[in-house]
N, CA, C, O and CB atoms as a CASP TS submission, in Angstrom:
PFRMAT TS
TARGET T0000
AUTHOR 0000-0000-0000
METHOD Language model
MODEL 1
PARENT N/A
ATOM      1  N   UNK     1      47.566 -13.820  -4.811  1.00  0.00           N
ATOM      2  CA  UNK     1      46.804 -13.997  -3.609  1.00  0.00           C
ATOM      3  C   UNK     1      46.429 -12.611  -3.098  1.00  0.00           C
ATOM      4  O   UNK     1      47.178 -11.636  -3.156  1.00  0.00           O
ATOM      5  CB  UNK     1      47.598 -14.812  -2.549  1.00  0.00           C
ATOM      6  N   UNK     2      45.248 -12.617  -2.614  1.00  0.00           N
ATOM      7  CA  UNK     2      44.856 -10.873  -2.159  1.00  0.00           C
ATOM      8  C   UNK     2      44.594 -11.045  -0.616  1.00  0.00           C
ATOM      9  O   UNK     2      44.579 -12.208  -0.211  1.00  0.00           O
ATOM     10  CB  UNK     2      43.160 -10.073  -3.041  1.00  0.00           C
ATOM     11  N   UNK     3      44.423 -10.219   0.134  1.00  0.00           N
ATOM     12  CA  UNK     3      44.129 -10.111   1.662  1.00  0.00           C
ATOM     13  C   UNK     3      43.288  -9.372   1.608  1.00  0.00           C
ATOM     14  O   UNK     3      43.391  -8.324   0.970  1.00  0.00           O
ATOM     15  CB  UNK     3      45.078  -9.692   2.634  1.00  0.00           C
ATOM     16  N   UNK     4      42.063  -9.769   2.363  1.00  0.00           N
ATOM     17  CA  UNK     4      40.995  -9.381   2.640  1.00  0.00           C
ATOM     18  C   UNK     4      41.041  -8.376   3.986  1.00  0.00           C
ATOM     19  O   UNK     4      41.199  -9.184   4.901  1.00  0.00           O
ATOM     20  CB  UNK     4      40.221 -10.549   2.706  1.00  0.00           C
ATOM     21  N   UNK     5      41.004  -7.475   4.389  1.00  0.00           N
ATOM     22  CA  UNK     5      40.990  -6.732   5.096  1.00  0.00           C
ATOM     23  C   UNK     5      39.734  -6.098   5.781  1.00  0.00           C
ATOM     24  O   UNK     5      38.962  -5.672   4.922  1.00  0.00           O
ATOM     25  CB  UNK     5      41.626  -6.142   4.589  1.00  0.00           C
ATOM     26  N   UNK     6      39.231  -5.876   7.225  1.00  0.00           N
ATOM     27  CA  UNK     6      37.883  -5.072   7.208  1.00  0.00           C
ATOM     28  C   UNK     6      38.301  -4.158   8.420  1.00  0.00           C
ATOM     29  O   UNK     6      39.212  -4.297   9.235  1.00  0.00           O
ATOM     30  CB  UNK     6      36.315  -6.057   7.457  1.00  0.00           C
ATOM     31  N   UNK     7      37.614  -3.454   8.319  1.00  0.00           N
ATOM     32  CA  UNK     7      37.933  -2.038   9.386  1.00  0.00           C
ATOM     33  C   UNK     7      36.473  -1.960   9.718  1.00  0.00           C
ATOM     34  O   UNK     7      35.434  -2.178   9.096  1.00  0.00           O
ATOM     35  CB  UNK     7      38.677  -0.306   8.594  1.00  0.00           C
ATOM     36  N   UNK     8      36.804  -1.541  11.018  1.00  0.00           N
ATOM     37  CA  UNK     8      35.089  -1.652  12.130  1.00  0.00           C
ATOM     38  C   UNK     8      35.051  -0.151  12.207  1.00  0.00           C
ATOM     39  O   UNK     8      35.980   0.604  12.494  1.00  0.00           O
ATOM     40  CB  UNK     8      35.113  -2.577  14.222  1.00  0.00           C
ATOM     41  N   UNK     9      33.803   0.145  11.897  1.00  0.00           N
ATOM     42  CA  UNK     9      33.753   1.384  11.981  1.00  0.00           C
ATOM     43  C   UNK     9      33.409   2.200  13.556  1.00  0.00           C
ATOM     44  O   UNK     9      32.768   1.342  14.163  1.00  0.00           O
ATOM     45  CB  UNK     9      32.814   1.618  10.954  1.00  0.00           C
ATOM     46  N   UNK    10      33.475   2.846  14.038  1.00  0.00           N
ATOM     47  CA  UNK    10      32.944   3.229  15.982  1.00  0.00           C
ATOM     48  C   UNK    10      31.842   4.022  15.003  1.00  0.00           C
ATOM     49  O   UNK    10      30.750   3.491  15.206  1.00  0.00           O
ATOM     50  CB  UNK    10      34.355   4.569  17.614  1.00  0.00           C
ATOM     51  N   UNK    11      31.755   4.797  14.291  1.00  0.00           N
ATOM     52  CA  UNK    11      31.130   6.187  14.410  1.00  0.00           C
ATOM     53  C   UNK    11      29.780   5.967  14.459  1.00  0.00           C
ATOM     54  O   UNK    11      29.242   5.095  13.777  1.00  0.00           O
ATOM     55  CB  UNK    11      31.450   7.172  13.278  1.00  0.00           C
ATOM     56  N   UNK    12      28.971   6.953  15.487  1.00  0.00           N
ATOM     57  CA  UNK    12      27.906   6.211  16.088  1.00  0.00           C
ATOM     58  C   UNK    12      26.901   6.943  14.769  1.00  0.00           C
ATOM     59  O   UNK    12      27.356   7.818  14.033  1.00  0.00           O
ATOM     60  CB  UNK    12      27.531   6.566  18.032  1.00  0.00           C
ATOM     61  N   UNK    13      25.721   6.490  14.670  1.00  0.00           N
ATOM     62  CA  UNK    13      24.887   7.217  14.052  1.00  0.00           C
ATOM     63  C   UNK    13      23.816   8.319  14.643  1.00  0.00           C
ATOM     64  O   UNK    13      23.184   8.308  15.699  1.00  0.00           O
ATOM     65  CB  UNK    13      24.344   6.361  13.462  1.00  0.00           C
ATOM     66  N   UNK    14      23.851   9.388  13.441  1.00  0.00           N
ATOM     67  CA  UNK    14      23.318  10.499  14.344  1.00  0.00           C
ATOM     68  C   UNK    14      21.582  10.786  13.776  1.00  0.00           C
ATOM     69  O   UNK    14      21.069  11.905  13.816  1.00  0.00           O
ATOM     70  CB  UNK    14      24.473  12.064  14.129  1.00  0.00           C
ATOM     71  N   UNK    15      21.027   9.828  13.383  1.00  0.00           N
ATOM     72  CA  UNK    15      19.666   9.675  12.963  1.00  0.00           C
ATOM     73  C   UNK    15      19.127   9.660  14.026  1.00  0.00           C
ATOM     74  O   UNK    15      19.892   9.231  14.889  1.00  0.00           O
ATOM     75  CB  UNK    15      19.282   8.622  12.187  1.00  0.00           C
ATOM     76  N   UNK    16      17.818  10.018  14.528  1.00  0.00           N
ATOM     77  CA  UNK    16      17.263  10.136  15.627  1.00  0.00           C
ATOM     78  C   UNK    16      16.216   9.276  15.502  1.00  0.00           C
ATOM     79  O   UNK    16      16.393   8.713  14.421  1.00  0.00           O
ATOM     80  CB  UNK    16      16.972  11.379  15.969  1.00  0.00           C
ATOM     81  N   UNK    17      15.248   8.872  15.997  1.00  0.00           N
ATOM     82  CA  UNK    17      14.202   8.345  16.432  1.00  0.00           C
ATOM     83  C   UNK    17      12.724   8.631  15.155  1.00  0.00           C
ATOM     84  O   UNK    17      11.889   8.019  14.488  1.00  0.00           O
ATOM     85  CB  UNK    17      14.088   9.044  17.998  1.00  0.00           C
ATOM     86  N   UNK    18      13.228  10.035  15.486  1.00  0.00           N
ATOM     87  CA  UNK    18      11.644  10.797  14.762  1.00  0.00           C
ATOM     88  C   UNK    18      11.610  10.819  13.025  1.00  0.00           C
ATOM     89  O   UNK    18      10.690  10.929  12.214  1.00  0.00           O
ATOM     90  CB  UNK    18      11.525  12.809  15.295  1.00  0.00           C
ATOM     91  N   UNK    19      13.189  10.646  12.888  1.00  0.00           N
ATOM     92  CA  UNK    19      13.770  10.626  11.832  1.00  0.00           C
ATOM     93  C   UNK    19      13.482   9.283  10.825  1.00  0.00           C
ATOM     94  O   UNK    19      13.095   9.210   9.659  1.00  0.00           O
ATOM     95  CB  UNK    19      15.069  10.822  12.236  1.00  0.00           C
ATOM     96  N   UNK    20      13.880   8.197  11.892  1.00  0.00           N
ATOM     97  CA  UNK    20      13.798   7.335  11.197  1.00  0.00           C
ATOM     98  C   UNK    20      12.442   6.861  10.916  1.00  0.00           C
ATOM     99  O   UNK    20      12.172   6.292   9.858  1.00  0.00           O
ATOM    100  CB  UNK    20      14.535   6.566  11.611  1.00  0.00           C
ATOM    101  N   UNK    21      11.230   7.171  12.213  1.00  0.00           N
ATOM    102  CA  UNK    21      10.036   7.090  11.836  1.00  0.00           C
ATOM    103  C   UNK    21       9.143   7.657  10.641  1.00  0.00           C
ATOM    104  O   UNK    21       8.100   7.184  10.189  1.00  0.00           O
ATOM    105  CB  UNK    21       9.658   7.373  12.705  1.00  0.00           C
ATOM    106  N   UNK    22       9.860   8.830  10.245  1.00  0.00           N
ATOM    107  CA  UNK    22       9.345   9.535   9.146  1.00  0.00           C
ATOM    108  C   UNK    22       9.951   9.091   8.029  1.00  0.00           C
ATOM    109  O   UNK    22       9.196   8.855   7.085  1.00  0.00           O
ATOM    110  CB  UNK    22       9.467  10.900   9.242  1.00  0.00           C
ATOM    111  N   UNK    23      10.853   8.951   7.906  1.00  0.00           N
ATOM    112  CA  UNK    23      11.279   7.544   6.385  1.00  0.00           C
ATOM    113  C   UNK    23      10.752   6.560   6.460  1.00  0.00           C
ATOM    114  O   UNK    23      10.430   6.091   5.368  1.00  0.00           O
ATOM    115  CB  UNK    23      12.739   6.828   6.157  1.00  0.00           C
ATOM    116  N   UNK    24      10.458   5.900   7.448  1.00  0.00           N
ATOM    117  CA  UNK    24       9.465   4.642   7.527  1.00  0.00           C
ATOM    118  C   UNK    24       8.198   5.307   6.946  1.00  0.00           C
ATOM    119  O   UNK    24       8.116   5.205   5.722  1.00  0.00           O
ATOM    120  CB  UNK    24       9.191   3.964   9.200  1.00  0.00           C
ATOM    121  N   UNK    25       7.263   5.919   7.516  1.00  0.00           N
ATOM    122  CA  UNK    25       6.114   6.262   6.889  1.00  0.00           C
ATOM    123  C   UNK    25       6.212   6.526   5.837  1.00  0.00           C
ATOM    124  O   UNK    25       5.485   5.892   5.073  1.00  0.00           O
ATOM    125  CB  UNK    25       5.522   7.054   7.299  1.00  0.00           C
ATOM    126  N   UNK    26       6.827   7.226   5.436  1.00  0.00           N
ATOM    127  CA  UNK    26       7.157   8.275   3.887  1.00  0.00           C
ATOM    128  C   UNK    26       7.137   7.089   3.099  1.00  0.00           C
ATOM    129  O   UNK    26       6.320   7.061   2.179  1.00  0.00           O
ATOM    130  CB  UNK    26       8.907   9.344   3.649  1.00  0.00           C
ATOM    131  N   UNK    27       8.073   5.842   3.326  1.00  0.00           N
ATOM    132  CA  UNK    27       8.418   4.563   2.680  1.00  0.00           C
ATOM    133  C   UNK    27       7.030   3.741   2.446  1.00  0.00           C
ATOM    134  O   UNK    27       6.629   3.393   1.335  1.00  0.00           O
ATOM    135  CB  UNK    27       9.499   3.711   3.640  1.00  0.00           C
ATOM    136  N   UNK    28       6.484   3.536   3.458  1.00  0.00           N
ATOM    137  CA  UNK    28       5.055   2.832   3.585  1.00  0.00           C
ATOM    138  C   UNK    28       3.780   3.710   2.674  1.00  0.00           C
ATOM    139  O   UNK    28       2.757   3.260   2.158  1.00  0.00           O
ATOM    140  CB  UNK    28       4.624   2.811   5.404  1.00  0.00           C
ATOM    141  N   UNK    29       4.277   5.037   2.719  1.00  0.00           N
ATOM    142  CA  UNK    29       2.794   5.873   1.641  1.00  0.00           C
ATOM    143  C   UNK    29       3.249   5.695   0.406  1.00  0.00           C
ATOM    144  O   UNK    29       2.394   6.029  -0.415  1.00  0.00           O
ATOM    145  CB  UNK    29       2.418   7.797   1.764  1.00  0.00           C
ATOM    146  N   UNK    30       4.609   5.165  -0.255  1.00  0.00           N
ATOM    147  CA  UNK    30       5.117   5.677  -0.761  1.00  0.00           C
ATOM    148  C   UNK    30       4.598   3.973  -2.199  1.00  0.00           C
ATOM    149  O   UNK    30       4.088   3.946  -3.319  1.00  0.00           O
ATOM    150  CB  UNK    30       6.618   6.311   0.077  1.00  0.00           C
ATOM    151  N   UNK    31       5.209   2.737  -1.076  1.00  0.00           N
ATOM    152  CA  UNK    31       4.651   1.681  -1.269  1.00  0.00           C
ATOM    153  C   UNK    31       3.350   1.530  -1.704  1.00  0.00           C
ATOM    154  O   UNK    31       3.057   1.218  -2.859  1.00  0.00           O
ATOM    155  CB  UNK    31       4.786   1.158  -0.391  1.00  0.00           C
ATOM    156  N   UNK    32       2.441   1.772  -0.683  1.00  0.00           N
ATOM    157  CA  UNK    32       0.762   1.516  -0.811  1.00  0.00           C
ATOM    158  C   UNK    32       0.330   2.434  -1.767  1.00  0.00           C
ATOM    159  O   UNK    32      -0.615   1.940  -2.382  1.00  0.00           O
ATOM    160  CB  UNK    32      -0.170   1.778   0.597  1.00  0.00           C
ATOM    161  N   UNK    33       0.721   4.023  -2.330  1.00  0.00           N
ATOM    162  CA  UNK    33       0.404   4.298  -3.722  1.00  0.00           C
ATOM    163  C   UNK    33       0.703   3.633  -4.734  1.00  0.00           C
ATOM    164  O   UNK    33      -0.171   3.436  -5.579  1.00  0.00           O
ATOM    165  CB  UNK    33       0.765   5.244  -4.042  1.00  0.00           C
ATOM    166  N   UNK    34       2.050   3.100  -4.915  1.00  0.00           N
ATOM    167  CA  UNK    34       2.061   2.234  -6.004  1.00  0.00           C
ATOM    168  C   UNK    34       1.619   0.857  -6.311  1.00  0.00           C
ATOM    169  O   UNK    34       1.568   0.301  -7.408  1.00  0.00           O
ATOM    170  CB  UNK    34       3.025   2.205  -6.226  1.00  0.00           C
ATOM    171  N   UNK    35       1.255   0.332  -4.942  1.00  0.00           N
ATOM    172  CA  UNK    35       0.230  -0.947  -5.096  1.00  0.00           C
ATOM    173  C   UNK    35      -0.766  -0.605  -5.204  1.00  0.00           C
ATOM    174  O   UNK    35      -1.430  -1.625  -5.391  1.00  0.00           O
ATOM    175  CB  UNK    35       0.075  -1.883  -4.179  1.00  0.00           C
ATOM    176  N   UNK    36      -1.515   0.386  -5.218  1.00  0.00           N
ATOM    177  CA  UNK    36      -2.543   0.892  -5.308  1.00  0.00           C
ATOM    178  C   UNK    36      -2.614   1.426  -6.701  1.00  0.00           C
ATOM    179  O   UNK    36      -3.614   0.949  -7.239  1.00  0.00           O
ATOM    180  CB  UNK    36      -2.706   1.723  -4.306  1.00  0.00           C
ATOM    181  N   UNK    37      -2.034   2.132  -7.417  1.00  0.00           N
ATOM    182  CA  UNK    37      -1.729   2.393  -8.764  1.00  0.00           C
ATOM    183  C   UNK    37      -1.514   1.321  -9.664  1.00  0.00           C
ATOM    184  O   UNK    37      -1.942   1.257 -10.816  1.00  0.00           O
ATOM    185  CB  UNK    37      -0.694   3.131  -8.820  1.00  0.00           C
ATOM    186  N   UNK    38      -0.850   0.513  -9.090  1.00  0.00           N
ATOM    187  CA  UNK    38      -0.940  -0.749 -10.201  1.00  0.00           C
ATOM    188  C   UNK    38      -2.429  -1.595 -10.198  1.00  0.00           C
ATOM    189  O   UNK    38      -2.917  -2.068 -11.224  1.00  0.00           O
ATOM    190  CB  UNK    38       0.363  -1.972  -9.784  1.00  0.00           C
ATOM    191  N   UNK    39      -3.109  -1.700  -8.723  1.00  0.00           N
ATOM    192  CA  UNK    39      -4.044  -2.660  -8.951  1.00  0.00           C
ATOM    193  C   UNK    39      -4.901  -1.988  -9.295  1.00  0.00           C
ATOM    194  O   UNK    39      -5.704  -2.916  -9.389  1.00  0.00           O
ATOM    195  CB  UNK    39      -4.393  -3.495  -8.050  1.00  0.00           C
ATOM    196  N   UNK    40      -5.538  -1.038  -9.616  1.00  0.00           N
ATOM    197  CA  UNK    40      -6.781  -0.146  -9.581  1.00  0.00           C
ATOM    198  C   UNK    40      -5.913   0.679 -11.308  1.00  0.00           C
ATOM    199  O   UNK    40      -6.453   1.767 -11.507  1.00  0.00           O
ATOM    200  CB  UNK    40      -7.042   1.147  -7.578  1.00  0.00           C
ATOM    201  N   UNK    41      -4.963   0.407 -12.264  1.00  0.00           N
ATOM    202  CA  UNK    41      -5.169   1.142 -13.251  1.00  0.00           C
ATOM    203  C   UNK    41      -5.559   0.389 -14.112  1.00  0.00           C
ATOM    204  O   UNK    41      -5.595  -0.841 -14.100  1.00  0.00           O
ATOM    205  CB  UNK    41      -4.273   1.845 -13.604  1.00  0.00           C
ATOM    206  N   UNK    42      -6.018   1.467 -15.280  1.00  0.00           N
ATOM    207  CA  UNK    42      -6.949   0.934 -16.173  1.00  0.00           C
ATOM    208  C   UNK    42      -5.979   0.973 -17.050  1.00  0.00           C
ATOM    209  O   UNK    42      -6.321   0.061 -17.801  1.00  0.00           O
ATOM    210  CB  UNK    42      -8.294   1.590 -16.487  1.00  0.00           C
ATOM    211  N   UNK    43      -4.632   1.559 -17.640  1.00  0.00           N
ATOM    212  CA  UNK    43      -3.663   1.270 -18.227  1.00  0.00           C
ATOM    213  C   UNK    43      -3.302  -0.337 -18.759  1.00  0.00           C
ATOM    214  O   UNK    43      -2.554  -1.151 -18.217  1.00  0.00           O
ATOM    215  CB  UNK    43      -2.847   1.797 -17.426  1.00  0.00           C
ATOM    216  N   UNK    44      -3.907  -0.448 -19.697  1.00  0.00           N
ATOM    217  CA  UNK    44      -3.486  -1.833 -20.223  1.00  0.00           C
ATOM    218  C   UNK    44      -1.820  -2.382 -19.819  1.00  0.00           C
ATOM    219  O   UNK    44      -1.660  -3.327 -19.045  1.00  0.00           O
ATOM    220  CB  UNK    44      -3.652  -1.711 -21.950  1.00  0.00           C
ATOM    221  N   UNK    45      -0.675  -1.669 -20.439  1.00  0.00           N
ATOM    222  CA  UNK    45       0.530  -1.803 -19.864  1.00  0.00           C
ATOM    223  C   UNK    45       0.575  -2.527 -18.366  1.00  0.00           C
ATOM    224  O   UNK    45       0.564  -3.695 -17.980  1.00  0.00           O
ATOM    225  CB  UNK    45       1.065  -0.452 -19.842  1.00  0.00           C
ATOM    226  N   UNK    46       0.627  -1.302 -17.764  1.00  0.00           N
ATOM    227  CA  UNK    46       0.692  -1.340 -16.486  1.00  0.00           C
ATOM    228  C   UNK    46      -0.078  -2.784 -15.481  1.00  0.00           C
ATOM    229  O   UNK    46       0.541  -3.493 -14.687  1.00  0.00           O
ATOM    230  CB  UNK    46       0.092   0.031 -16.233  1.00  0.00           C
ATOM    231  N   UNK    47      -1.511  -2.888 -15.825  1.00  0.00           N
ATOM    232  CA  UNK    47      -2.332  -4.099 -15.782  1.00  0.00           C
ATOM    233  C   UNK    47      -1.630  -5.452 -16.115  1.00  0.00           C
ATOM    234  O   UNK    47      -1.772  -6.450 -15.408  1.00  0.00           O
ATOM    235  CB  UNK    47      -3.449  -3.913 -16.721  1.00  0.00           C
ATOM    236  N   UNK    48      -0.687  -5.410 -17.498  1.00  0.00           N
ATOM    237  CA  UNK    48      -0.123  -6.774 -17.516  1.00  0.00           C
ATOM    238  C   UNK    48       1.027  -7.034 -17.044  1.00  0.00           C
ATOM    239  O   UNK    48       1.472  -8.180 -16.988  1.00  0.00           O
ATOM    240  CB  UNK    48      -0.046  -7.242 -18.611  1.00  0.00           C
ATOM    241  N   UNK    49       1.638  -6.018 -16.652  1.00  0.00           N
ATOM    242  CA  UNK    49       3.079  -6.086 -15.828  1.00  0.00           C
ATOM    243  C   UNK    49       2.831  -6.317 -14.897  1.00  0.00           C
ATOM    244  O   UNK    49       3.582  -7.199 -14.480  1.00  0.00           O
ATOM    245  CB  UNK    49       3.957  -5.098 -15.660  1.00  0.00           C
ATOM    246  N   UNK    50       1.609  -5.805 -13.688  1.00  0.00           N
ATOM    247  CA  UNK    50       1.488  -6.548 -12.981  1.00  0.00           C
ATOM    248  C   UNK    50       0.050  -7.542 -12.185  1.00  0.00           C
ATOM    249  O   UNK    50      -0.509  -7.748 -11.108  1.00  0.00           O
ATOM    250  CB  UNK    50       2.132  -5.896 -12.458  1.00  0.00           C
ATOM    251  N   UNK    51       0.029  -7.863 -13.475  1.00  0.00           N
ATOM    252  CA  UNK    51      -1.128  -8.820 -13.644  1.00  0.00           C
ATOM    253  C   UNK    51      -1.154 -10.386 -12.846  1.00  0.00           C
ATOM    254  O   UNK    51      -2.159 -10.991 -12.471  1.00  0.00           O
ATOM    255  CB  UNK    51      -1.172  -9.058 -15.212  1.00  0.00           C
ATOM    256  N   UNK    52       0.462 -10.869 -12.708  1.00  0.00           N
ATOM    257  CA  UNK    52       0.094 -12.301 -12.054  1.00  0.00           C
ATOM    258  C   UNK    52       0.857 -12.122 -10.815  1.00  0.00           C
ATOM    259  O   UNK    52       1.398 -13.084 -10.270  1.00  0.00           O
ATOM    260  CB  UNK    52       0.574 -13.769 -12.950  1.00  0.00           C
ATOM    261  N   UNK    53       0.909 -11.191 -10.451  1.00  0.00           N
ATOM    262  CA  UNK    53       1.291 -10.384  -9.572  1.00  0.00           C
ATOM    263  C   UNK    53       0.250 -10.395  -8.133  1.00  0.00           C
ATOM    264  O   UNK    53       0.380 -10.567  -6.921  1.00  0.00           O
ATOM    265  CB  UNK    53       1.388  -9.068 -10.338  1.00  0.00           C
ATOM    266  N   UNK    54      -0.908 -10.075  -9.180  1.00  0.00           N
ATOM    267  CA  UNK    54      -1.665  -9.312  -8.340  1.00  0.00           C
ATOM    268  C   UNK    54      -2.618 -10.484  -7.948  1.00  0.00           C
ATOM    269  O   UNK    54      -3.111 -10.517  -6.820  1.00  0.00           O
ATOM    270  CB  UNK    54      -2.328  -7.954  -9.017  1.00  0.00           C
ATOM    271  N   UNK    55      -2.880 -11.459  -8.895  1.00  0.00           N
ATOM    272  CA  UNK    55      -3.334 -12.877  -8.583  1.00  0.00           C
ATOM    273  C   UNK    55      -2.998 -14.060  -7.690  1.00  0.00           C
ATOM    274  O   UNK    55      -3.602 -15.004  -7.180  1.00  0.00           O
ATOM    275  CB  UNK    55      -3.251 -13.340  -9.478  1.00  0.00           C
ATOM    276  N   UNK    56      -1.575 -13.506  -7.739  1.00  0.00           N
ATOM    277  CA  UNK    56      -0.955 -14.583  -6.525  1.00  0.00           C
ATOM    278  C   UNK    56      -1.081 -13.521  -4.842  1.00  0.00           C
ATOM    279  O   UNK    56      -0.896 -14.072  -3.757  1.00  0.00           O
ATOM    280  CB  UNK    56       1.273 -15.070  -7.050  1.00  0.00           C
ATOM    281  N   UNK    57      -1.298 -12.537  -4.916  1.00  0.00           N
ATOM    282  CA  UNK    57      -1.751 -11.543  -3.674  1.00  0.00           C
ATOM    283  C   UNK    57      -2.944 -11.618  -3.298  1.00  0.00           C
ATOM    284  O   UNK    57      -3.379 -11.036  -2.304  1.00  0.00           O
ATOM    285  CB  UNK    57      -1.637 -10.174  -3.883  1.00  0.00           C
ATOM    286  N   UNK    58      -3.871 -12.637  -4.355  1.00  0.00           N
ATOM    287  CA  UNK    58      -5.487 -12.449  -3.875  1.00  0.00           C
ATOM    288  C   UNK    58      -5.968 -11.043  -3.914  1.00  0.00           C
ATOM    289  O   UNK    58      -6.803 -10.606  -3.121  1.00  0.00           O
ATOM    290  CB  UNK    58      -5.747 -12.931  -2.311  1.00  0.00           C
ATOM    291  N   UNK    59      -5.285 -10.186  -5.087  1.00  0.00           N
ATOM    292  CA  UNK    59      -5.775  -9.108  -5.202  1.00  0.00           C
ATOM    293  C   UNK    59      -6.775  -8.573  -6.417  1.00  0.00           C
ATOM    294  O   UNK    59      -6.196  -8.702  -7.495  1.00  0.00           O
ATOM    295  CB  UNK    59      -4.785  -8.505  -5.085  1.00  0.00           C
ATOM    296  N   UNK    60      -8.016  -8.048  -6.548  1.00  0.00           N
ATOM    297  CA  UNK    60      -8.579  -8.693  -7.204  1.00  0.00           C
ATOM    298  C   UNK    60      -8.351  -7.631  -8.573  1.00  0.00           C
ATOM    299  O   UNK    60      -8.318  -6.426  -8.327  1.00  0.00           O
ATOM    300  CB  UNK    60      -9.943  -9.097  -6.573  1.00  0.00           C
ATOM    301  N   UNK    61      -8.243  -7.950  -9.567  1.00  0.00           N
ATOM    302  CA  UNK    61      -8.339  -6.722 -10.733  1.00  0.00           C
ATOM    303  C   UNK    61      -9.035  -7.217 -11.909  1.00  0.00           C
ATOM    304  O   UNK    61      -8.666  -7.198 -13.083  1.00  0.00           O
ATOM    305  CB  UNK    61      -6.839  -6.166 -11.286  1.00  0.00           C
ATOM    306  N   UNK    62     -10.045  -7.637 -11.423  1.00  0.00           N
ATOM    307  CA  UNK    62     -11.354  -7.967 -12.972  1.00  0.00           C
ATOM    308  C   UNK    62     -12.459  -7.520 -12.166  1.00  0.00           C
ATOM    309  O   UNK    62     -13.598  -7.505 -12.632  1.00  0.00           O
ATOM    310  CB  UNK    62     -11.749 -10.010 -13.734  1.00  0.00           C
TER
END
């Protein structure tokens, strides 16, 4: 038999505001290049990996 144990942590976080806004963006440019790279390449590969992908998004790649 094991005991499950959890410990609460206090320690507050020291990320700020401006901080976290700029990983958000960074995250969001970071996203929309690679949806953007996949739907717009001419890379055969790449095109069929994400090919029904991009059809169920109403995104158009023909």
């Amino acid at each position: 038999m094991s005991i499950i144990s959890s410990t609460s942590h206090t320690a507050s976080s020291t990320t700020t505001l401006s901080q976290r806004l700029g990983a958000a963006i960074g995250a969001s440019i970071l996203g929309a290049c690679l949806v953007y790279f996949a739907g717009f390449s001419h890379i055969e590969a790449v095109h069929n990996a994400a090919h029904d992908t991009r059809h169920s998004a109403a995104f158009p790649c023909h």
